[in-house]
C-alpha positions in Angstrom: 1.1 75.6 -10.3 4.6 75.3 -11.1 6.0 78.1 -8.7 4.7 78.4 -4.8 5.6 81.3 -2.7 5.7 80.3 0.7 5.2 83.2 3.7 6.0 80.8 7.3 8.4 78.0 8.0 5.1 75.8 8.3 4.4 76.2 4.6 7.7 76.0 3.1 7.8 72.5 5.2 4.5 71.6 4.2 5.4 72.4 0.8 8.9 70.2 0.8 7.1 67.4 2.1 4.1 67.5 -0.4 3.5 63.9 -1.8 6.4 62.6 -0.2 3.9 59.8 1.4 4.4 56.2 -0.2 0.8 54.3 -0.1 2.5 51.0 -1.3 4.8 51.0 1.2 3.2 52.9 4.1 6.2 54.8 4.7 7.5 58.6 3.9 9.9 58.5 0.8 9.4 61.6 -1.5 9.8 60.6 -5.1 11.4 64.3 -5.5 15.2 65.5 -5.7 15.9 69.5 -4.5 17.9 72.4 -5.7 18.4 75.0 -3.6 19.2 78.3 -5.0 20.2 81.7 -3.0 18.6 83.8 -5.6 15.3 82.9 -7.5 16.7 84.9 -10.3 19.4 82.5 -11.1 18.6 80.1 -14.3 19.2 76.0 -14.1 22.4 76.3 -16.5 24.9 74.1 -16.1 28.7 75.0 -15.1 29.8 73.6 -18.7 27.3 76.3 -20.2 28.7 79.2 -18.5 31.5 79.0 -20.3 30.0 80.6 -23.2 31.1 80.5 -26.8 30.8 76.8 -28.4 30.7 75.0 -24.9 29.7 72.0 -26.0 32.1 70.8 -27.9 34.8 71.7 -25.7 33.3 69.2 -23.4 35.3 66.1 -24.3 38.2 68.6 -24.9 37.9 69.1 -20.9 37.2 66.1 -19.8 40.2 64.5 -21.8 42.5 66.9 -20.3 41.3 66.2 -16.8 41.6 62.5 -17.1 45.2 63.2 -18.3 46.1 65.2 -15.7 44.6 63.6 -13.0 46.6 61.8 -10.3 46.1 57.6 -10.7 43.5 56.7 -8.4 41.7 59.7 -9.0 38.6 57.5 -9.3 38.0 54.1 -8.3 37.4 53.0 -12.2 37.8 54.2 -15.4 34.6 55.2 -16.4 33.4 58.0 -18.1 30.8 58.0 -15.3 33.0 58.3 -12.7 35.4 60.7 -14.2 32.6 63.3 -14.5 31.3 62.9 -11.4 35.1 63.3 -9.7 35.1 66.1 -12.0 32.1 67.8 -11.1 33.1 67.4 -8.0 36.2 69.5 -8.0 34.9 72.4 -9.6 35.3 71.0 -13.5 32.6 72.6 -16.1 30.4 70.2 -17.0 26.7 69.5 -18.4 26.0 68.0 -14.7 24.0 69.7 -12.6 23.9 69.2 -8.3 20.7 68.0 -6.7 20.2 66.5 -3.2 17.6 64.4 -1.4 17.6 66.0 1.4 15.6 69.1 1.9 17.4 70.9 4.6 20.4 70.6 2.8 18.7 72.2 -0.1 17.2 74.7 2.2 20.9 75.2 3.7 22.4 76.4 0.3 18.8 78.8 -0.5 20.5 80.5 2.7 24.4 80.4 3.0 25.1 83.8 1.5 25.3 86.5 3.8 24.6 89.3 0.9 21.8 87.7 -1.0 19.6 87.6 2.3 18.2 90.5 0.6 17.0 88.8 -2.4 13.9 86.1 -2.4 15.6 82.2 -2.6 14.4 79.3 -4.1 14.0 75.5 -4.0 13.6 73.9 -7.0 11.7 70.5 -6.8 11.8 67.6 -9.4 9.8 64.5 -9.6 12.8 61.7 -10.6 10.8 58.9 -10.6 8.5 60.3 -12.9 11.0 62.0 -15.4 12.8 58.6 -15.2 10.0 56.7 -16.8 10.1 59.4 -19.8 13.5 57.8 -20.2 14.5 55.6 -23.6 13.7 52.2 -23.2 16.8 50.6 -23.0 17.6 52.9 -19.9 14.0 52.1 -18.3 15.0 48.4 -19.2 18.0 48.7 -16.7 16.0 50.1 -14.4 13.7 47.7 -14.2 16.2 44.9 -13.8 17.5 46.7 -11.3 14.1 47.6 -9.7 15.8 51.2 -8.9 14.3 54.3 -9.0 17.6 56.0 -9.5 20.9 55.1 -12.0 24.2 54.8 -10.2 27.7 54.8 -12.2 27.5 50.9 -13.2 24.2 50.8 -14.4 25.3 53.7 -16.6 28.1 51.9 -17.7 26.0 49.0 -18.6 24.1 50.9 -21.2 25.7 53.9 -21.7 30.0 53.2 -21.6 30.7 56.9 -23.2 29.1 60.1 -23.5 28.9 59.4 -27.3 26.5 56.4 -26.4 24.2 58.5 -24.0 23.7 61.4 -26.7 22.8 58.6 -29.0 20.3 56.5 -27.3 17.3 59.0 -27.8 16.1 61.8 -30.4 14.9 63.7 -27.8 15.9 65.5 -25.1 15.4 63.4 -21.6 17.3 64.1 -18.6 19.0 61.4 -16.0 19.6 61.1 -12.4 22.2 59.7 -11.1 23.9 58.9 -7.7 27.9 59.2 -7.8 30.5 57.0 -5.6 30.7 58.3 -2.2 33.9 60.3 -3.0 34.2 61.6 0.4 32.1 62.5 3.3 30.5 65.5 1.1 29.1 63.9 -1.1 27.6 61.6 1.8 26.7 64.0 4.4 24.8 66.3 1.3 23.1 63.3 0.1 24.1 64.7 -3.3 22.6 63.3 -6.6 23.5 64.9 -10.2 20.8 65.5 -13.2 22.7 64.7 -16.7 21.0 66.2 -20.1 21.5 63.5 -23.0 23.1 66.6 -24.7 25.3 69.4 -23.6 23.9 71.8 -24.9 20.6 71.0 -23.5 19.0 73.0 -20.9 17.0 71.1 -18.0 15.3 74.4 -17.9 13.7 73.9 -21.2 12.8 70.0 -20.8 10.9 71.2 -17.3 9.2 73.8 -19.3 8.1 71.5 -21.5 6.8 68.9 -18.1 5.6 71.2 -15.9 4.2 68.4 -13.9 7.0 67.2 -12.9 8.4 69.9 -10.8 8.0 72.9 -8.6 9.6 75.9 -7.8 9.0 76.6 -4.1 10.1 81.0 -3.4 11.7 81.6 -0.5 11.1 85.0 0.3 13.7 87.0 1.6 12.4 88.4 5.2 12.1 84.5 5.9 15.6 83.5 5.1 16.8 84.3 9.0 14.6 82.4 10.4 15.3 79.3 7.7 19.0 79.6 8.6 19.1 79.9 12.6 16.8 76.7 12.8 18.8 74.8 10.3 22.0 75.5 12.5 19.9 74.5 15.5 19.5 71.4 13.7 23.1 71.0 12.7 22.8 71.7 9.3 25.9 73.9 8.4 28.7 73.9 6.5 30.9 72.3 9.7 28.6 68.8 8.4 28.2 69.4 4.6 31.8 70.5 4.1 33.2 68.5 6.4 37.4 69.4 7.5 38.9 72.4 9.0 37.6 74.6 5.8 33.9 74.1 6.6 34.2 74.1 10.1 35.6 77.7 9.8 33.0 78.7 7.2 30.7 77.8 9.7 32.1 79.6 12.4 32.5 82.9 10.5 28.9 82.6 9.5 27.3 81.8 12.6 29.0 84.7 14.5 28.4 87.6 11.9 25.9 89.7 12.7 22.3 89.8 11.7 22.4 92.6 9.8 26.5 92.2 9.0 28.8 95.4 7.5 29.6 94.8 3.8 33.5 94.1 4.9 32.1 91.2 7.0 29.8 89.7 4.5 32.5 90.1 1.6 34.8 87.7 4.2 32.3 85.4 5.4 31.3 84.9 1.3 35.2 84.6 0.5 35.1 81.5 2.7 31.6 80.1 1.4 32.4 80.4 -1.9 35.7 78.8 -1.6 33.9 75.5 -0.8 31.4 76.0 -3.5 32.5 73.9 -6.5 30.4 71.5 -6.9 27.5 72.0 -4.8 24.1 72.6 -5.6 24.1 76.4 -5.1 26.9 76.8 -8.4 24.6 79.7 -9.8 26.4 82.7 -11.0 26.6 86.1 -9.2 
């Protein structure tokens, strides 16, 4: 099955943790990357698709722009690879999508928003190592010399030096994952990845459809989201370590001290913060 509804936080964990044992190696290390969502409803689009209208070709029209108007030293070098990813990072459409390792960081952004407590969440979960070896063959070739599992920005580079040379290296669709620079402590402490599309106007949505295999869709139901959040802040999960500065620290606080069951002016306040720090991060759906 390609969607699980869990009911306790010993399936949901039991469930995040499925097949994430490594025989060869003896050791725990998931081949899977996570998503999570605060609302099941929300599609896998992409911030560059939500534009609407013709949003793929005003993709190099933004990206242009934003190299242009970037500060020097904006990124550490000029690659197209890097530019994105500073990009996505500040809130820039683009066909990139936000994924993480971790699954309590993922479970942290299933549960963040005060007034979608009332609505089931998901996790989405994606086997990389196997969608990686549906990749073209030069891309598997680096790869393999590289004996990664997982692209970073100069093996990109190596094969791919524009976007032009990505869309071109395949007839079909095939999606990439790929770890950025560590930017800043965000993109460290979420142990963020991002999932590229070899064409904008591809939908990872579609390619999963058509590899159900490769990934799950683990619903969160609603009446469990409570519990999911106090025990991640007992773990130190919170926006205080993911958005790390005197913005996420106070996120955190408003959060933590609004009530259970919080008045609507509270829970408008508390999601004015949250969604300030929201570019970027793997919960980008739209309301």
């Amino acid at each position: 099955m390609t969607e699980i509804r869990v009911e306790t936080w010993d399936q949901l964990n039991e469930q995040l943790y499925r097949n994430a044992y490594n025989e060869r190696l003896g050791r725990i290390r998931s081949p899977y990357v996570f998503r999570g969502v605060s609302s099941a409803r929300y599609p896998l689009t992409t911030s560059l698709s939500r534009l609407g209208g013709d949003y793929g070709r005003m993709e190099q029209h933004l990206l242009r722009n934003f190299r242009k108007y970037a500060r020097d030293g904006a990124v550490a070098s000029d690659s197209i690879w890097n530019w994105m990813a500073v990009a996505q990072h500040h809130g820039l459409p683009t066909r990139l999508l936000d994924w993480t390792f971790s699954p309590q960081v993922a479970l942290h952004f299933a549960t963040a928003r005060l007034r979608e407590f009332d609505r089931d969440g998901v996790i989405w979960t994606v086997d990389f190592v196997q969608a990686h070896a549906l990749l073209p063959a030069p891309l598997r070739e680096e790869m393999e010399n590289e004996s990664a599992d997982v692209f970073t920005v100069e093996m990109l580079e190596r094969r791919a030096p524009s976007l032009e040379a990505f869309d071109a290296l395949d007839g079909d669709p095939f999606v990439l994952f790929f770890e950025p620079p560590s930017l800043d402590d965000r993109i460290v402490n979420q142990f963020a990845l991002f999932a590229v599309m070899s064409r904008p106007e591809a939908m990872l949505a579609d390619w999963l459809a058509a590899h159900p295999q490769l990934y799950r869709r683990i619903v969160i139901p609603a009446e469990l989201k409570w519990e999911i959040r106090d025990k991640l802040d007992q773990a130190n999960v919170t926006e205080r370590v993911l958005f790390p500065g005197l913005d996420g620290l106070s996120a955190w606080l408003k959060r933590y001290y609004s009530p259970k069951c919080p008045v609507p002016d509270v829970v408008e306040e508390v999601e004015e913060d949250a969604d300030a720090l929201r570019p970027g991060t793997p919960d980008d759906a739209p309301d």
